[in-house]
N, C-alpha and C positions, 0 to 999 in steps of 0.2 A: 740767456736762453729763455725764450719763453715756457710758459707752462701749458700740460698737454688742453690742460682747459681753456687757457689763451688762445690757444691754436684753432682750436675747434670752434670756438663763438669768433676770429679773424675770417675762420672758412665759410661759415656760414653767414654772416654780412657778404662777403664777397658774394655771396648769390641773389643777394638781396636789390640790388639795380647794377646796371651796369655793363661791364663785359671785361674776361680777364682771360691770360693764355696762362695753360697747365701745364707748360712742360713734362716728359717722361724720361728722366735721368734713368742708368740702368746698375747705377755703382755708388760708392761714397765720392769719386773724382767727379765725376757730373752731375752728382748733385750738388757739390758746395761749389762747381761753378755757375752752375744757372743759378742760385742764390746770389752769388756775385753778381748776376746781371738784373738783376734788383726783382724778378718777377716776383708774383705775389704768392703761389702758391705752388707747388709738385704734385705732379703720379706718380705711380711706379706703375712698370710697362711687362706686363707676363714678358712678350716676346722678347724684347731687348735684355733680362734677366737671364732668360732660357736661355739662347741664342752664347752667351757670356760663359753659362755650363754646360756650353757642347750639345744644347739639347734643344727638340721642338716645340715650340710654340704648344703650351696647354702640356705639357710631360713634365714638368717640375712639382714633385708633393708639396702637401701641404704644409707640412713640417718646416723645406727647405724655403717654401713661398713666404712663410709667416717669419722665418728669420730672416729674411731680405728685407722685410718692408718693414721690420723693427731696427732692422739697421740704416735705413734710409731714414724713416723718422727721426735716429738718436742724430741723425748725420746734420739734421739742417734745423733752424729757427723757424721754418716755414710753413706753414700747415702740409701736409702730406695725403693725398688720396689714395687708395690701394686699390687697386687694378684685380679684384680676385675672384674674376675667371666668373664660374658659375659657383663658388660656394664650397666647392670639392664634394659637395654630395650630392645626389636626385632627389632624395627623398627628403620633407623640410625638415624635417627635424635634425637632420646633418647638416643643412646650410644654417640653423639656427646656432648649432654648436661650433662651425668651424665662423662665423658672425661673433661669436661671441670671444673665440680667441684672437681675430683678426682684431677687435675693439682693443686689447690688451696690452696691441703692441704699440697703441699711441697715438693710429691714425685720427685725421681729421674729416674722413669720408671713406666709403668702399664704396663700390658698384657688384651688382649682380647680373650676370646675363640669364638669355634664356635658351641661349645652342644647348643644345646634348652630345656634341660630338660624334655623332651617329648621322654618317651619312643618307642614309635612308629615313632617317626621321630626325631631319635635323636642331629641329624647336621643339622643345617641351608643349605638352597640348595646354592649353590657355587656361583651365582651371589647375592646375598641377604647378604650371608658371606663376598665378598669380599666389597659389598656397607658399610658394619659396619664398617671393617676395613678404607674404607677411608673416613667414616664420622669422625671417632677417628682422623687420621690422621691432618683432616682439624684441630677438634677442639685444638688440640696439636701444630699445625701450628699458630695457629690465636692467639695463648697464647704467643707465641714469641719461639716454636718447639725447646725448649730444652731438653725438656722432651721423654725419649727415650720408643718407643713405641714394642711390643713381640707381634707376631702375634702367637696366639695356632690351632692346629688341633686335635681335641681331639677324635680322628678318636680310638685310642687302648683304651681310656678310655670307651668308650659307645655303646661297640662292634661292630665295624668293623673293626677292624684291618687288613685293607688294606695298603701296605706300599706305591703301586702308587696314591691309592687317596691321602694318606697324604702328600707323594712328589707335587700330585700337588695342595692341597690346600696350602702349606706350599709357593710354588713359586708362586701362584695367591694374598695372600697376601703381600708376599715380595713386587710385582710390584702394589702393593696397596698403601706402603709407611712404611712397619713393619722393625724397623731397627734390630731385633732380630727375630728369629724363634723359636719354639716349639713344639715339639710333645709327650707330657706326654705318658708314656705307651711302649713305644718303650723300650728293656730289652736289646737286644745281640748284638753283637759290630758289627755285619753284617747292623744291623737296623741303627742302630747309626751313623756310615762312611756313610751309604747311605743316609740319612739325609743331613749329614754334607755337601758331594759332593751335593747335588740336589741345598742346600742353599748356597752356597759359592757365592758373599764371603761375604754375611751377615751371623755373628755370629749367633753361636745354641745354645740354654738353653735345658742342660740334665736333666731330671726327675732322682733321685736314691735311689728309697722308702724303698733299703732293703742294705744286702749285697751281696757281688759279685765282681761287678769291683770299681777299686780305684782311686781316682782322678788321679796318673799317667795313668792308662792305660785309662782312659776317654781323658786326655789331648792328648796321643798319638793319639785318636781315632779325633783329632778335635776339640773338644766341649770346647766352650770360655765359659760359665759359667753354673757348676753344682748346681742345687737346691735340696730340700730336700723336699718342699712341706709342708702337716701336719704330715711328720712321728715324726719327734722331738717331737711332743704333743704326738703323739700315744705311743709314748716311755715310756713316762710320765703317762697319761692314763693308760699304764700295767703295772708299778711298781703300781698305785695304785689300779688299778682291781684287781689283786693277793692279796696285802695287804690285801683290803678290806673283800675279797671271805674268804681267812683262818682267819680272825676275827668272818667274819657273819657263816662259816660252818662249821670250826675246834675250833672256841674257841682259836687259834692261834695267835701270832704273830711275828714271826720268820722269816716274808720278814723285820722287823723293821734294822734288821742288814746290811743292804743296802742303809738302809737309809743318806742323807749327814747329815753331824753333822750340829749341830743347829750354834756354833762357829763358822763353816766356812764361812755357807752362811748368818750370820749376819756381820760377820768380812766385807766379802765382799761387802755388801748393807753398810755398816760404810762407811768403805773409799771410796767406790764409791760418796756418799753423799761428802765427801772432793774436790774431782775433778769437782763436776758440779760448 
């Protein structure tokens, strides 16, 4: 197993040229199988988490969020990014302190957003946003700042889908201290170049919830690391909503045939257990 500092200087070359896909496991079974599939680094995905505790997207404390992504880290050899949310506080001084317990549990990145969950004013106003971003900073600094920091603009998530606000929130936290950018929601490759140039030459994390473009023509387009977010879970989620639905209204069960054999994904939980 590597060590947490191994992890973190493998994560951060990864952002250094190139382009690589981040998966978002939402358990310890799916993380040690996309390890299995050789990629190079994990998330963890708020939604796909929540979603597993019965619960909505962004309703998971911080307590239970920061034991999940210590146990996804303990779970794999792979660097680990943590998905966490806005910070769990408003004010920076709370994003500093819950920054400084998310470091603790091992990860090799977080991201911070800039939603407020508040429909009626859904973005933090742009001097307030860029002060979280460099409260995290600090605190990531003062930990010994190996830990590689994603600044988000979640400007197309919570409708406004402005692509110059998002250019310039995305360069106001750059020069905050975010050594990766983000802007979830962003879809057409016109969005995405423009991104890419506004942030150069700090690396962009692509959002790619559906299908469409494929990691070449993303990589063409710029983009040093594509994520997936909670679609992986939601995938999962509709194989068994379908299942479920023609059980409880047709008496049915005839998605069963799509199912993985039982052999397989024991076989592979066996000898994975050999390797740890």
């Amino acid at each position: 197993m590597p060590t947490i500092a191994e992890k973190r200087a493998t994560f951060r070359k990864l952002h250094a040229a190139g382009c690589f896909v981040i998966p978002n496991p939402w358990d310890i079974g799916t993380t040690r199988y996309l390890q299995h599939l050789d990629f190079k680094a994990l998330a963890t995905t708020s939604a796909g988490f929540a979603f597993a505790r019965g619960l909505p997207d962004a309703a998971v404390s911080r307590d239970d969020m920061l034991a999940h992504i210590a146990e996804i880290v303990a779970a794999t050899d792979l660097p680990v990014n943590a998905d966490f949310e806005g910070g769990y506080a408003d004010a920076p001084e709370g994003v500093a302190e819950s920054v400084r317990l998310c470091v603790e549990t091992g990860v090799a990145g977080l991201s911070i957003e800039d939603s407020t969950g508040d429909k009626d004013k859904p973005l933090y106003d742009l001097d307030l946003a860029v002060a979280r971003m460099k409260a995290a900073r600090a605190a990531i600094d003062k930990a010994g700042g190996d830990v590689l920091l994603t600044g988000r603009a979640e400007c197309f998530l919570v409708g406004r889908p402005d692509l110059d606000e998002t250019v310039r929130r995305l360069k106001a936290y750059s020069a905050a201290g975010a050594d990766c950018l983000y802007a979830p929601g962003i879809r057409t490759p016109e969005q995405i170049a423009a991104v890419v140039k506004a942030a150069a030459p700090k690396p962009v994390n692509v959002l790619m919830p559906g299908a469409g473009l494929t990691v070449a023509d993303l990589e063409a387009l710029g983009a040093r690391r594509i994520s997936v977010g909670g679609t992986l879970a939601r995938v999962a989620w509709g194989a068994f909503i379908r299942a479920a639905k023609a059980i409880a209204s047709e008496g049915r069960f005839d998605a069963f045939k799509d199912a993985a054999p039982h052999a397989e994904i024991n076989g592979f939980f066996r000898d994975d257990m050999k390797t740890r």
